[in-house]
Structures are given as C-alpha cells and as structure tokens.
N, C-alpha and C positions, 0 to 999 in steps of 0.2 A: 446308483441311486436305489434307496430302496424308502417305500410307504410304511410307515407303522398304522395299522389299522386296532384301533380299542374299539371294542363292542361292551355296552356298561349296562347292566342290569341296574336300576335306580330304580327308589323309592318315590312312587309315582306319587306323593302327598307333598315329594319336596324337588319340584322342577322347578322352583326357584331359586330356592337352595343349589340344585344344580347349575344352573347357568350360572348364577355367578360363579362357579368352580371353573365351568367352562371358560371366561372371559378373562378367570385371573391367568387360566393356561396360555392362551393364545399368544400373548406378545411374550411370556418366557419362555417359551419355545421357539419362538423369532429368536427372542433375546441372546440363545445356547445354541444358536446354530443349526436349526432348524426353518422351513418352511412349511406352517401351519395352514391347512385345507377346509379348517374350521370340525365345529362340531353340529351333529345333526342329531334332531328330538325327530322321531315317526310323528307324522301329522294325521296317521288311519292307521288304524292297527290298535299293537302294545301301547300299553301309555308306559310299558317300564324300561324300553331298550332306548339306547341310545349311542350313538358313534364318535369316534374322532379319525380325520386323516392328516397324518404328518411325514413330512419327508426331509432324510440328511441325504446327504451325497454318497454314503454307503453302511454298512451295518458299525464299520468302526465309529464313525462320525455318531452314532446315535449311542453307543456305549460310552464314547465319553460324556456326552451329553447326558446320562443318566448317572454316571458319578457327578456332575458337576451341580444336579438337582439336591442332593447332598450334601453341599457346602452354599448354597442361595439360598439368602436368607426369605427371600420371596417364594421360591420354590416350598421352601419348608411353612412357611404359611400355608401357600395352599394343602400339602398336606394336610397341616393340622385343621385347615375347615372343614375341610372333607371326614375328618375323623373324627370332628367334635358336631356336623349337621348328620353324618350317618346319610347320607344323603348316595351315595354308589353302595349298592350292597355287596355286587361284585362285577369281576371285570376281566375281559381276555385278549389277550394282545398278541395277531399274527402281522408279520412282514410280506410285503408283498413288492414286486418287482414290474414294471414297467415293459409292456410290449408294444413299439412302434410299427406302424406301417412300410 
C-alpha cells in the first residue's frame, strides 16, 4: 500500500476555482483504481497551501494509474481547467507508506 501525499501551493484569490478542481479529482481517482482521502484547504494559517491524500495498493498500481490519466477523457479536463484557471501555482508529491500497530 502506498499514500500519494500532493501539497499545492494555490492562488489564494481562486479557492473556488480550486475546489472544483478538487471535486473533479475525487471520484477519477476512485474511478483508476485508487482510494481517495479527499483534499484538505488550512482553516488558520496559509490561505495558499493545500493537500490531497490518495492510496493504490502499491507504487505499481499508482503508475498505471497515472498513464491511464492520459488517455481519460475526464482526466484531461481536469487538466485543462487547472491550466486554463492557473488556479495550483505549484505542487509536490511524496509517497508515504503506512505503519500499523
């Protein structure tokens, strides 16, 4: 199992612009075989950072999933909203791994 953890630097004038970005990701990351943890805006703080947490069943499971965001035709929308609201300025994405008791 592994978590993909996104931390997004966004344009704090368009958190609406972002959440819809957010909302279109949610269920096509269901959709590819993922289990989405949702996405989280700081309520005190930054008004610019923002998160998501997503999990496949291992780092394979999540690279096909990121080719097959490349042939969805939904996936590529969201892309292009995101490039056409400028709304993520930028963004960085670590794996993280799960430790049980």
């Amino acid at each position: 199992m592994v978590t993909c953890y996104v931390k997004y630097v966004i344009d704090s004038y368009k958190l609406a612009e972002f959440e819809r970005y957010a909302k279109m990701w949610i269920p096509l990351v269901q959709k590819l075989g993922g289990q989405h943890h949702g996405y989280f805006l700081l309520s005190e703080g930054a008004s610019n950072i923002a998160m998501a947490l997503f999990t496949f069943e291992s780092l394979a499971a999540y690279e096909q999933y990121r080719e097959a965001t490349l042939e969805d035709p939904d996936c590529q929308a969201a892309f292009q909203y995101a490039e056409e609201t400028r709304c993520i300025l930028s963004y960085e994405r670590s794996f993280m791994r799960p430790v049980f008791g």
